[in-house]
VMD Tcl script that draws the C-alpha trace (Angstrom):
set ca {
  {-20.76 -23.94 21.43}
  {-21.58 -21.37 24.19}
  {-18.97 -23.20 26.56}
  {-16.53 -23.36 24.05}
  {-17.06 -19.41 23.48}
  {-17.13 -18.74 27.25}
  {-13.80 -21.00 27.44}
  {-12.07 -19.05 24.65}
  {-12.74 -15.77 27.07}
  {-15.65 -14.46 24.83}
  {-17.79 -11.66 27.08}
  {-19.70 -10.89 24.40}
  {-20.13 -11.30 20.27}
  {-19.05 -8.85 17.35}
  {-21.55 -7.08 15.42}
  {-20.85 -9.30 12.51}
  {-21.34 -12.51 14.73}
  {-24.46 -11.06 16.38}
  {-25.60 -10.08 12.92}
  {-25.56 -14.04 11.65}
  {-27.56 -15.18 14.20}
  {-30.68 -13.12 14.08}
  {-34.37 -14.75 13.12}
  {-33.90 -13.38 9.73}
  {-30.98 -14.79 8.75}
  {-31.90 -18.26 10.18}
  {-31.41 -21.06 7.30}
  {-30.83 -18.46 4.47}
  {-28.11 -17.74 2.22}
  {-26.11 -14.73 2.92}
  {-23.48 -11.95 1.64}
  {-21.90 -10.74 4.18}
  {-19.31 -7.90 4.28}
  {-17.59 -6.96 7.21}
  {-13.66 -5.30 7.82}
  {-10.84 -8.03 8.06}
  {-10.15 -8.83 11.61}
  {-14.03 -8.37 12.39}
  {-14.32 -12.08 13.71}
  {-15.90 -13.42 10.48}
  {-14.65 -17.15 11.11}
  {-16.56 -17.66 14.57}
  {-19.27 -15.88 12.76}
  {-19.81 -18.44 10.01}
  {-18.98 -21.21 12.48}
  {-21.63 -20.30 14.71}
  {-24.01 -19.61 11.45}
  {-23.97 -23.43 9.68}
  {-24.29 -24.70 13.52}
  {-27.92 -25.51 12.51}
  {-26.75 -27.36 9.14}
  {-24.27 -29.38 10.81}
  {-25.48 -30.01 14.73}
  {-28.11 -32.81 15.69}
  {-29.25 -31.64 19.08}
  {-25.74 -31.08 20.74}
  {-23.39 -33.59 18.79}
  {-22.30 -33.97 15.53}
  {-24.07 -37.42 13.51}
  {-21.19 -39.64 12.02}
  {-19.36 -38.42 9.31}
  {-20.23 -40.42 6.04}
  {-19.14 -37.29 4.15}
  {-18.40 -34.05 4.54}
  {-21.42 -31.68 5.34}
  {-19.89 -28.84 5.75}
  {-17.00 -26.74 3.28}
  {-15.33 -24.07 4.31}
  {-12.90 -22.14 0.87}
  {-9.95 -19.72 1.73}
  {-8.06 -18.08 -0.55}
  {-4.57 -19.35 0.80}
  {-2.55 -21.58 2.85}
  {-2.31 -19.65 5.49}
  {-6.04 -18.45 5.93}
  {-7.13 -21.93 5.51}
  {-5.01 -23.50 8.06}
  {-6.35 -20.77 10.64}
  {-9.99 -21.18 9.99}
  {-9.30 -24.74 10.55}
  {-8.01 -24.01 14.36}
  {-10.70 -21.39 14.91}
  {-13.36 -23.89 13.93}
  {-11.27 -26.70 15.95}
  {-12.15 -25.07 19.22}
  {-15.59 -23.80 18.51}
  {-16.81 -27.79 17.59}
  {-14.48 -29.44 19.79}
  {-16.81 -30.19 22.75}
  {-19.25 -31.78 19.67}
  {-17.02 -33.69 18.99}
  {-16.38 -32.46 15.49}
  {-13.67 -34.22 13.26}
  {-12.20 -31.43 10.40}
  {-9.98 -31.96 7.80}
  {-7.68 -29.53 5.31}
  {-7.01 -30.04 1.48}
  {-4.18 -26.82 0.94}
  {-1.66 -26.57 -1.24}
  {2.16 -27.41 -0.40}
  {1.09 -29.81 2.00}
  {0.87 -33.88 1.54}
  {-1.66 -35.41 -0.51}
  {-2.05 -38.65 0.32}
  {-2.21 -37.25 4.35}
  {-4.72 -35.30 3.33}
  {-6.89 -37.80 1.02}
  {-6.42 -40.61 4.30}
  {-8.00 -37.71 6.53}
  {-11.03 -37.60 4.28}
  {-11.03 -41.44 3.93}
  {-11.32 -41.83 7.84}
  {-14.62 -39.56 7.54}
  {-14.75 -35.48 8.13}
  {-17.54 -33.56 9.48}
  {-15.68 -30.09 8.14}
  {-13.07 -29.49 5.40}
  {-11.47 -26.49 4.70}
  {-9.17 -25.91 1.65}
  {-7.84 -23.88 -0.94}
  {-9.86 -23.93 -4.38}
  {-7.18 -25.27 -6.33}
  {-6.58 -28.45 -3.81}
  {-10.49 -29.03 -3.26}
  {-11.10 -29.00 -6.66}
  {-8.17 -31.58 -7.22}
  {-9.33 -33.99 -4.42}
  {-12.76 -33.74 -6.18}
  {-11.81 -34.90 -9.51}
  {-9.57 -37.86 -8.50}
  {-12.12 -39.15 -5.88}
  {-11.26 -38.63 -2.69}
  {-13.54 -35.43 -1.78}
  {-17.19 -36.39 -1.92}
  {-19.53 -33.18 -2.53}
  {-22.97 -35.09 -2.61}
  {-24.12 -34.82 1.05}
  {-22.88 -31.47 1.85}
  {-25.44 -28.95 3.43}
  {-23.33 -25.70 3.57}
  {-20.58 -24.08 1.96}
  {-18.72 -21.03 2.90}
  {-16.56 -19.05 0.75}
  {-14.31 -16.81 3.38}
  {-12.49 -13.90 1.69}
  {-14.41 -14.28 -1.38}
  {-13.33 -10.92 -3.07}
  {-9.99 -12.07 -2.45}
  {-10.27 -15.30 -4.09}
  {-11.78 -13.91 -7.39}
  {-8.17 -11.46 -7.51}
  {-6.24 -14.22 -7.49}
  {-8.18 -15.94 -10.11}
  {-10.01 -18.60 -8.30}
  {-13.41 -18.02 -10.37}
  {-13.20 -21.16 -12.29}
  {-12.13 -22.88 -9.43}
  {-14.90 -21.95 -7.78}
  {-17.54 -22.63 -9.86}
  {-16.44 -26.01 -10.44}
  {-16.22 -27.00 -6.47}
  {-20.14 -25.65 -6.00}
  {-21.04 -27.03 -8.93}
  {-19.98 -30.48 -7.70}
  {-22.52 -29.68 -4.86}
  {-26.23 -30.39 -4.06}
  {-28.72 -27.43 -5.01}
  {-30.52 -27.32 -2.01}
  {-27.44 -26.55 0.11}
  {-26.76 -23.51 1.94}
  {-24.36 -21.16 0.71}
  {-22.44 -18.46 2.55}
  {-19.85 -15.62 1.50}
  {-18.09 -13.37 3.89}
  {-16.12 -10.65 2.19}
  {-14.22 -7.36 3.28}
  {-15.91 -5.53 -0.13}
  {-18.93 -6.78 -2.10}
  {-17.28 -5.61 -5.85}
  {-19.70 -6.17 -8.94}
  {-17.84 -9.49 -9.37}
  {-18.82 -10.80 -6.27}
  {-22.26 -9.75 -6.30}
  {-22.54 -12.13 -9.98}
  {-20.91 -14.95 -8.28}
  {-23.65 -14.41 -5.11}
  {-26.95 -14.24 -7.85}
  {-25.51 -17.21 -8.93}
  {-24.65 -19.68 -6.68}
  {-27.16 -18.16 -4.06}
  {-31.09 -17.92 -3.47}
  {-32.92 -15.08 -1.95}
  {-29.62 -14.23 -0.31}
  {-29.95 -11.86 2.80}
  {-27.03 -8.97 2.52}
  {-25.46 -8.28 5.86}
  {-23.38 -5.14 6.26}
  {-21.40 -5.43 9.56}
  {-20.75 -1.89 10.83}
  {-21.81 0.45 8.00}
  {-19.84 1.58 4.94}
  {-19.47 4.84 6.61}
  {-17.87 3.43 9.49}
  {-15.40 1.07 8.03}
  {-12.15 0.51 9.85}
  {-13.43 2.82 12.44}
  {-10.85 1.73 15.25}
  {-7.74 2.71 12.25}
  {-6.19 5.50 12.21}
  {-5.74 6.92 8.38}
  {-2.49 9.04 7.97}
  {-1.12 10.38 4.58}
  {2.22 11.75 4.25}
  {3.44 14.04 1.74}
  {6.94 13.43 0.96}
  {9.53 14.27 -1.68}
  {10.41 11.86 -4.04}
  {14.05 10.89 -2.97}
  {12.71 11.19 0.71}
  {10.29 7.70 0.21}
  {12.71 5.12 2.26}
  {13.77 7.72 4.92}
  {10.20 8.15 5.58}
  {9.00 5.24 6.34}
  {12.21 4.62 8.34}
  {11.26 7.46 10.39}
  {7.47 6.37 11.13}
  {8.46 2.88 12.27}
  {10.81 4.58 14.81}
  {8.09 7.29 15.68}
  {5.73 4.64 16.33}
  {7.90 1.92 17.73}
  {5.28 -1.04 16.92}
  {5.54 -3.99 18.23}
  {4.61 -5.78 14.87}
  {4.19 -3.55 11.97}
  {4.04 -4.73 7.94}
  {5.04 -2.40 4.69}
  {3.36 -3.11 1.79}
  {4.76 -2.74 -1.92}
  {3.86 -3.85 -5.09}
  {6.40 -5.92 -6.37}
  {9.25 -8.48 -5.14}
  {12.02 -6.59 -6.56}
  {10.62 -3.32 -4.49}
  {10.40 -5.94 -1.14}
  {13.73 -7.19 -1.65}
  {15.34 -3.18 -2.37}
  {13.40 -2.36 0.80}
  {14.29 -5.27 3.19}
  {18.06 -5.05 2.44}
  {17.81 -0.80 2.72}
  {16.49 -1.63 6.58}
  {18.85 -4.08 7.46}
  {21.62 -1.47 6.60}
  {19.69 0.49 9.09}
  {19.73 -2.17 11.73}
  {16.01 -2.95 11.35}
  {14.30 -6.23 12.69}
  {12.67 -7.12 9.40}
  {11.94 -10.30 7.47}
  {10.22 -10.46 3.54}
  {7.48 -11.99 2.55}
  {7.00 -12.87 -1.35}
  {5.98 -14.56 -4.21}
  {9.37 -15.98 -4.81}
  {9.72 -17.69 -1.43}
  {9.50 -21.35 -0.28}
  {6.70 -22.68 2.07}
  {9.27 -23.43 4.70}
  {11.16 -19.40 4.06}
  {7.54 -18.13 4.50}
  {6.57 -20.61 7.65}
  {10.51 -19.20 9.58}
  {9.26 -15.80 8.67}
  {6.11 -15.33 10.31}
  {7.43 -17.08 13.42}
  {9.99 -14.70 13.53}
  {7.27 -12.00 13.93}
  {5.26 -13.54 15.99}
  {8.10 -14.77 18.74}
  {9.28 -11.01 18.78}
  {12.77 -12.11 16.67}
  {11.96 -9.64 13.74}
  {9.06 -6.37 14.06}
  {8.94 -5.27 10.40}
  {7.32 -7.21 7.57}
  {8.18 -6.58 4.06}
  {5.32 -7.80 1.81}
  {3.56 -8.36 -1.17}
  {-0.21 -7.91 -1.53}
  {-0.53 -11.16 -2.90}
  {2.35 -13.02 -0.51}
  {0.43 -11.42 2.46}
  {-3.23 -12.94 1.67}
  {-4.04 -14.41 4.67}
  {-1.76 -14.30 7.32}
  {-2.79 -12.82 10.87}
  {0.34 -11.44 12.63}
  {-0.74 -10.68 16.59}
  {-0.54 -7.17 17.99}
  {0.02 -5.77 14.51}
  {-0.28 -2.21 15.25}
  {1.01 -0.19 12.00}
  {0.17 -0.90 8.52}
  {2.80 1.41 5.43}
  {1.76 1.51 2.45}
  {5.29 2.16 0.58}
  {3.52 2.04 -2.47}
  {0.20 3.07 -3.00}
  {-2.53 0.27 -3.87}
  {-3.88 -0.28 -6.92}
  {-7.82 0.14 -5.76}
  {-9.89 1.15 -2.67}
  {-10.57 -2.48 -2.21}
  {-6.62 -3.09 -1.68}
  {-6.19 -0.03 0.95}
  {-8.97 -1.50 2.70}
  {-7.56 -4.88 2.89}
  {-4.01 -3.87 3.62}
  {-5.40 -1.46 6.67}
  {-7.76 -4.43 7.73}
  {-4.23 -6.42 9.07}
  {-4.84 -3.77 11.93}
  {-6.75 -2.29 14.85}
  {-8.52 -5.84 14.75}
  {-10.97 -6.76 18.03}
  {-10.70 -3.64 19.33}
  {-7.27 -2.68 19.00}
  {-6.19 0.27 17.99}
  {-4.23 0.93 14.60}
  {-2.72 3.12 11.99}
  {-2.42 2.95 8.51}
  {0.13 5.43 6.76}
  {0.32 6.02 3.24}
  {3.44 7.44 1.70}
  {2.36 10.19 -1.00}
  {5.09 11.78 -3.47}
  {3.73 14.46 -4.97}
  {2.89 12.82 -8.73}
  {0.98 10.64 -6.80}
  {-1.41 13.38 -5.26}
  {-4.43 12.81 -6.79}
  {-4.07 8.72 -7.11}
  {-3.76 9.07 -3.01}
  {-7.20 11.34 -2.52}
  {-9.27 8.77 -5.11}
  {-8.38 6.29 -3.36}
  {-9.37 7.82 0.34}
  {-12.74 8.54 -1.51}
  {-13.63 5.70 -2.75}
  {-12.79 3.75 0.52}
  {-14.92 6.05 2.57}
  {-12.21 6.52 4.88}
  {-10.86 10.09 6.43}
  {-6.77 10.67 6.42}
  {-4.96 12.99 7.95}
  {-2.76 15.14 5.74}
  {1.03 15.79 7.00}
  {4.89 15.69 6.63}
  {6.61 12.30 7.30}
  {7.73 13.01 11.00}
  {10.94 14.56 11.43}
  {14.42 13.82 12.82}
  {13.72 16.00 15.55}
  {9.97 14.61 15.88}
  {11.52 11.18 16.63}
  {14.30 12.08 18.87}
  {11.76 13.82 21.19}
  {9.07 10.94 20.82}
  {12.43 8.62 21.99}
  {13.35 11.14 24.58}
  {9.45 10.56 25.89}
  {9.79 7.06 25.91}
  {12.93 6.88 27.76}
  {11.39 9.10 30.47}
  {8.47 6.63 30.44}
  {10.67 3.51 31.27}
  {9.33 1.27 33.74}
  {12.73 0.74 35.07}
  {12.83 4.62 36.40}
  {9.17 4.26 38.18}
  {9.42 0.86 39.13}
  {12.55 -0.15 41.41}
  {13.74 -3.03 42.33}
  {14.41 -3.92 45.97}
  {16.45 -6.76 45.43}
  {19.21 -4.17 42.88}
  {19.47 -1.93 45.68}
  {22.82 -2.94 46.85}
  {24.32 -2.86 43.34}
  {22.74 0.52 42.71}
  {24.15 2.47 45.96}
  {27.67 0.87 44.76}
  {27.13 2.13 40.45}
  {25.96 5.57 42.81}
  {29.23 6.00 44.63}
  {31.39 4.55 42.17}
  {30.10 7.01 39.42}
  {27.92 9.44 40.76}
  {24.09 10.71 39.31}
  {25.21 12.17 36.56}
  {27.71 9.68 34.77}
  {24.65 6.69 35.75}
  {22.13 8.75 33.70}
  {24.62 9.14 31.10}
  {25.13 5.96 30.86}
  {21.37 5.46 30.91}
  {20.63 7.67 27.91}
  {23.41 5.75 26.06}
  {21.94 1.96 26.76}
  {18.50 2.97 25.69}
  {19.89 4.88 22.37}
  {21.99 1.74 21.70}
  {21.04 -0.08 18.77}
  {18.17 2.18 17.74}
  {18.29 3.17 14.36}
  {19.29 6.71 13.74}
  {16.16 9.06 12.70}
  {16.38 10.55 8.48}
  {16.88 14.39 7.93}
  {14.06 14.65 5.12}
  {13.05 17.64 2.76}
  {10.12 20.07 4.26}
  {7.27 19.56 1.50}
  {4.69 22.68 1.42}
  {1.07 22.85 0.06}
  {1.05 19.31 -1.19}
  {-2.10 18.09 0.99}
  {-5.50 18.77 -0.31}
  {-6.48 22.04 0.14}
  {-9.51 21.10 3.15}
  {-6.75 18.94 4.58}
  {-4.52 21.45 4.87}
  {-6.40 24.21 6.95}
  {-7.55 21.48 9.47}
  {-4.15 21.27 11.61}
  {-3.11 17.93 13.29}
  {-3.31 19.93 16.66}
  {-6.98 21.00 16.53}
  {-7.86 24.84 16.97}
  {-5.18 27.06 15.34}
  {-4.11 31.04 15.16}
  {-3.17 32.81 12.45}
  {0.04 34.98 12.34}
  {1.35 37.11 9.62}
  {4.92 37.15 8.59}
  {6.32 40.55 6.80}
  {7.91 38.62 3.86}
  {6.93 36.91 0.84}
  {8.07 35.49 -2.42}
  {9.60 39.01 -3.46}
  {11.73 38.56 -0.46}
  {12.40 35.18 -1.87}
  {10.98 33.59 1.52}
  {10.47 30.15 1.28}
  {8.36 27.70 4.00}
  {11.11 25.65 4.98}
  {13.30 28.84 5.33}
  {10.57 30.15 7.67}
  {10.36 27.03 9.61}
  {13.31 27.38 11.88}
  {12.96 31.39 12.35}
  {9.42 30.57 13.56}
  {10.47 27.92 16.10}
  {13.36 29.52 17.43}
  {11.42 32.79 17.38}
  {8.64 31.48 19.63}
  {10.80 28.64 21.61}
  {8.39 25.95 19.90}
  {9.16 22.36 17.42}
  {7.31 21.97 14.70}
  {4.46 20.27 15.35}
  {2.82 23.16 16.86}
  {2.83 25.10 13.45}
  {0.03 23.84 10.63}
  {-0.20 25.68 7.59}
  {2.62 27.97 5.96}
  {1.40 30.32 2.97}
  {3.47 31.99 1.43}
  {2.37 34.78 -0.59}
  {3.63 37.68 -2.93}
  {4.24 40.13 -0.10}
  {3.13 38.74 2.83}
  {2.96 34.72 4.37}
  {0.87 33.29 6.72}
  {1.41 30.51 9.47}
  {-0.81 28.59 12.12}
  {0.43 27.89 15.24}
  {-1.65 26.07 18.49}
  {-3.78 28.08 20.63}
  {-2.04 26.61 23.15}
  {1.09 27.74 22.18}
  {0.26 31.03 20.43}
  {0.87 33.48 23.15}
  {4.16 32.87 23.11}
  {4.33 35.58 20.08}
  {2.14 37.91 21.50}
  {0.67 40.35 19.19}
  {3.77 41.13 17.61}
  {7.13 40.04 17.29}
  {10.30 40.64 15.42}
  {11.99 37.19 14.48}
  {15.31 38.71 12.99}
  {15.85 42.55 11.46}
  {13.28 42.95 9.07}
  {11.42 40.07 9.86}
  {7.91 40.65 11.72}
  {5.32 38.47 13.09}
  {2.12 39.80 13.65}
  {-0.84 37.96 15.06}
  {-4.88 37.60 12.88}
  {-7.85 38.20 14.44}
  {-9.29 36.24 11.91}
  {-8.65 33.84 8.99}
  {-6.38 35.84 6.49}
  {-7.49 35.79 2.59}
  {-5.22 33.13 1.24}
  {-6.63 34.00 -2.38}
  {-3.88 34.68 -4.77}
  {-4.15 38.22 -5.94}
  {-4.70 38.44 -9.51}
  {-1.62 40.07 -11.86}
  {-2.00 43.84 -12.37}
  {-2.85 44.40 -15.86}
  {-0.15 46.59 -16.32}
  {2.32 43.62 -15.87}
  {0.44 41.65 -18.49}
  {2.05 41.62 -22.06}
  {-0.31 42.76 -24.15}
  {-2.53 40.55 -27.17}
  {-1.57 40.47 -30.44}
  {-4.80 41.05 -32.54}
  {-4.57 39.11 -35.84}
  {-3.81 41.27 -38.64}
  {-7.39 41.28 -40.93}
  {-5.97 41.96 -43.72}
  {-3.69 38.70 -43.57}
  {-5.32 35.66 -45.25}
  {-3.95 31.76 -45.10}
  {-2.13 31.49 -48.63}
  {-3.59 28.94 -50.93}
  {-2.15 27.05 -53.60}
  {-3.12 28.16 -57.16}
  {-3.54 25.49 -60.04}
  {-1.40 26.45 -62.98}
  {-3.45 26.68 -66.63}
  {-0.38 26.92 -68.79}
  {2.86 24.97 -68.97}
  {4.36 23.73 -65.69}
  {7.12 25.55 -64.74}
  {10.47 23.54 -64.84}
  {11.90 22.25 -61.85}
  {15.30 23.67 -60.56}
  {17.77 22.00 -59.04}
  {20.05 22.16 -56.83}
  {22.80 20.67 -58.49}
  {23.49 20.26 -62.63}
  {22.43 17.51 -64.51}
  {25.18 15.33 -66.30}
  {25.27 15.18 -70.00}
  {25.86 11.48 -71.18}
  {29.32 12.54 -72.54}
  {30.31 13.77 -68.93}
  {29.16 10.37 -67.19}
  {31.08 8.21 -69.62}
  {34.95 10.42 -69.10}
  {33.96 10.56 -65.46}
  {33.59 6.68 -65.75}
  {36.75 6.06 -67.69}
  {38.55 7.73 -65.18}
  {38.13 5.25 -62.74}
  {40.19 1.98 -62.29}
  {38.62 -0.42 -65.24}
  {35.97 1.71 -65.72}
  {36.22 2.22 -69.98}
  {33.96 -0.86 -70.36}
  {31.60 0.62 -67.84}
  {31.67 3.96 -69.19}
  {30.85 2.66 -72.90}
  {28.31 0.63 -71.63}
  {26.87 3.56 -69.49}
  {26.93 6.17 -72.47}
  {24.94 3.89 -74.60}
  {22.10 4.24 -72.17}
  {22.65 1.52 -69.81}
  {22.98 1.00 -66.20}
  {26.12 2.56 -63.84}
  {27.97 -0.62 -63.60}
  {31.38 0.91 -63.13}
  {31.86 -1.18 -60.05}
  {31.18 -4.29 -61.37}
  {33.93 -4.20 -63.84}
  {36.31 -2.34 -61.70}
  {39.60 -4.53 -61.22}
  {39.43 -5.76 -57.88}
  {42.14 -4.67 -55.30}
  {44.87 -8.05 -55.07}
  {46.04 -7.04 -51.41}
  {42.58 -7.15 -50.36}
  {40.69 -10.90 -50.12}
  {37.31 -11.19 -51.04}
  {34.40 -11.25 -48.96}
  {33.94 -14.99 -46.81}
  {37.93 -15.42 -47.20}
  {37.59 -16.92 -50.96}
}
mol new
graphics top color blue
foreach p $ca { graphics top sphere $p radius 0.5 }
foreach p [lrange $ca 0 end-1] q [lrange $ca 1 end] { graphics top cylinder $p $q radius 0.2 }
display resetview
């Protein structure tokens, strides 16, 4: 197993992997939680080594001894490679039972004899009770993604498959979280269980970037349109929560000439399969997912995670976010905030343990300059080619400097899509958020104008930029107050106000020594309307029981005498009979013995 590591280009082993193999952990069940991406397969593949290995070769495979669970297709399929390689030189013979895939393949696999299976709960459990999966000599099990499994309502599943099992065997569970439900499942399929933390709580996701962005609510899609071209990613998967909201998104980007396929519940094995080849052969960039159509799959170089809409738990974010900054990589994981959704967002950051940084969804003019940077960056301007020299000296004369870099800066804006003008959202991060800018250190300025002006933060925005010569993300917090507002902008770039400047006639910027008060003043009391004190002398009225005869009851219109009701009734077509009949104390049956109308038929055509 060390060669096959050293083959594979390991220099040296994850904490999770180093974690597995120390002389506590030796032969003992385990709960293990680590981030997604942390290198959890080669960890339990190197843990059951002892289960499964006689010396340095595997004994002949009567049945299975060792049972590896994934939640999905996908998952299963890859733990199946990763724990091809690491038992290949032992000579190790591993079969998969997974859904969508053929049965009777499958079921000749396990007839020829496996040292390994790994399956899906749902499959397992179905080669178990028809047969063809024998349980009774297996030494270890391993439930990967455990957490994940129990969301997607695998319990029974589960306890059925380890059920079928020996007692004494050794059970394993790797999970991102360790939720109460998981912890049940451990005390009871487990014994004296060691718990293995990889990493810390505290320092979860550490190499992921957390970035919340405040945005209006009509400005959702044009955000995230403008951090995929901010960041450019070479893979990069938005999240949502249902497939009506994938499909809405997916068609919305390829109107905007984005390289994006779909991923959901509603698509074929083979749809899914063409999909995540795309990505990973460079034909498409953007994902559009599901969380449930995503369990699973590992896209390579995956380097932003969106979160159009927010997840449901902390458990969620952390599994979305997992998908990146995976064996050292870096990552970033953005979360789309409309305002109603404030507090959901900050729970959620809480409970996962993780820090965000609060901001506005980059701007138009963020990504043209973040475009014009890469441009300048272009390997093909720092890195000529001697053999295009000829053809270059001929574009040169032909066209001169300046019509080649024209032409330059029109090839590499070509079939970009353009960046979204979006709405400037104020004092919509959490408050500690807020007064720590993006930028680091910050100084304060005062502006001569507040709301009695009617001055506004995104009418201040441009005056302050164009005042100064700066963009916009050298200014942090604006605060606007009753006669007065306040604004950070970067030490480095403060000076450029000096201690006082006028932006426009009757506009002044003046620049804090300090931190100004942003306190809201309190209302004078002179503006206040004053209380109304309740009248004592008032008391709730109360209803007074009559002794003597009730009072008659008036109405609003005057009764009919008998004598009136019968001429009123004898007016009316045939109504004489009815109007007897009525007068002698009987029922208003006018309209029974009215003579029906001859030019009209009678109800049902009679």
């Amino acid at each position: 197993m060390a060669a096959a590591l050293a083959a594979k280009g390991y220099a040296s082993l994850t904490s999770v992997q180093q974690a597995v193999l120390e002389s506590d952990a030796q032969g003992r069940d385990m709960l293990v939680s680590a981030q997604t991406g942390s290198g959890k397969t080669v960890a339990f593949g190197l843990a059951i080594a002892p289960q499964l290995l006689d010396g340095d070769s595997l004994p002949d495979a009567v049945a299975p001894m060792g049972l590896a669970i994934a939640p999905t297709r996908e998952l299963a399929l890859q733990v199946a490679a990763e724990l091809g390689w690491l038992y290949a030189q032992a000579g190790a013979r591993i079969a998969t039972c997974v859904g969508g895939m053929d049965y009777r393949t499958e079921r000749r696999a396990l007839e020829r004899g496996a040292h390994i299976v790994v399956g899906t709960p749902g499959r397992l459990r179905d080669h178990i009770e028809r047969g063809s999966l024998d349980l009774s000599a297996l030494r270890v099990a391993v439930l990967d993604e455990a957490d994940e499994m129990l969301d997607l309502g695998f319990r029974e599943d589960l306890e059925f498959i380890l059920q079928s099992a020996p007692e004494d065997r050794r059970t394993l569970m790797f999970s991102a979280t360790v939720p109460p439900a998981i912890e049940h499942l451990a005390t009871t399929f487990q014994q004296d269980a060691l718990r293995i933390q990889a990493q810390g709580e505290s320092r979860q996701h550490g190499d992921i970037e957390y970035r919340a962005f405040t945005v209006a609510a009509r400005d959702r899609e044009p955000a995230i349109f403008n951090i995929l071209r901010l960041h450019e990613a070479r893979t990069a998967i938005i999240f949502c929560k249902t497939r009506a909201n994938v499909s809405h998104l997916l068609a919305r980007m390829g109107n905007r000439g984005f390289k994006a396929v779909a991923l959901s519940g509603e698509l074929s094995q083979q749809e899914r399969t063409h999909a995540l080849q795309a990505l990973r052969d460079g034909r498409a960039q953007v994902c559009v997912a599901t969380d449930v159509a995503a369990r699973g799959i590992d896209l390579p170089g995956l380097e932003l995670v969106i979160h159009a809409d927010l997840p449901t738990n902390s458990e969620t974010l952390l599994h979305r976010s997992g998908r990146t900054g995976r064996a050292g990589a870096k990552g970033v994981s953005a979360l789309i905030v409309m305002p109603s959704e404030l507090r959901k967002a900050q729970m959620l950051l809480k409970r996962a343990k993780v820090e965000a940084t609060w901001g506005p969804a980059p701007s138009a003019d963020e990504v043209r300059a973040q475009d014009d940077t890469r441009m300048l960056d272009h390997p093909a301007l720092h890195n000529a080619a001697e053999d295009d020299g000829d053809m270059a000296r001929t574009l040169l004369d032909r066209f001169g400097a300046e019509r080649l870099a024209q032409a330059f800066v029109s090839l590499w804006r070509e079939g970009r899509p353009a960046p979204e003008e979006l709405t400037v959202l104020q004092d919509r991060a959490p408050a500690a958020a807020r007064e720590r800018p993006p930028f680091g250190e910050a100084v304060w300025f005062s502006l001569s104008v507040g709301h009695t002006g009617r001055a506004e933060a995104r009418w201040l925005l441009p005056k302050i930029c164009d005042g100064g010569g700066i963009n916009r993300d050298v200014i942090g917090a604006i605060r606007v107050r009753e006669d007065e507002s306040f604004v950070q902008i970067a030490v480095a770039q403060a000076d450029r106000f000096g201690k006082t400047m006028e932006l426009e006639p009757g506009l002044t910027m003046r620049r804090l020594d300090g931190e100004p008060d942003l306190n809201r003043a309190p209302r004078p009391a002179e503006a206040r309307p004053p209380r109304r004190k309740p009248d004592p002398e008032w008391k709730k009225p109360q209803r007074v029981e009559s002794q003597g005869e009730a009072p008659a009851k008036v109405r609003s219109k005057p009764r009919w005498t008998a004598e009136e009701r019968s001429a009123k009734a004898a007016a009316r077509p045939g109504g004489a009979k009815a109007g007897a009949h009525k007068a002698a104390g009987g029922k208003d049956r006018g309209a029974k013995f009215a003579a029906p109308r001859k030019d009209k038929p009678r109800k049902g055509g009679r």
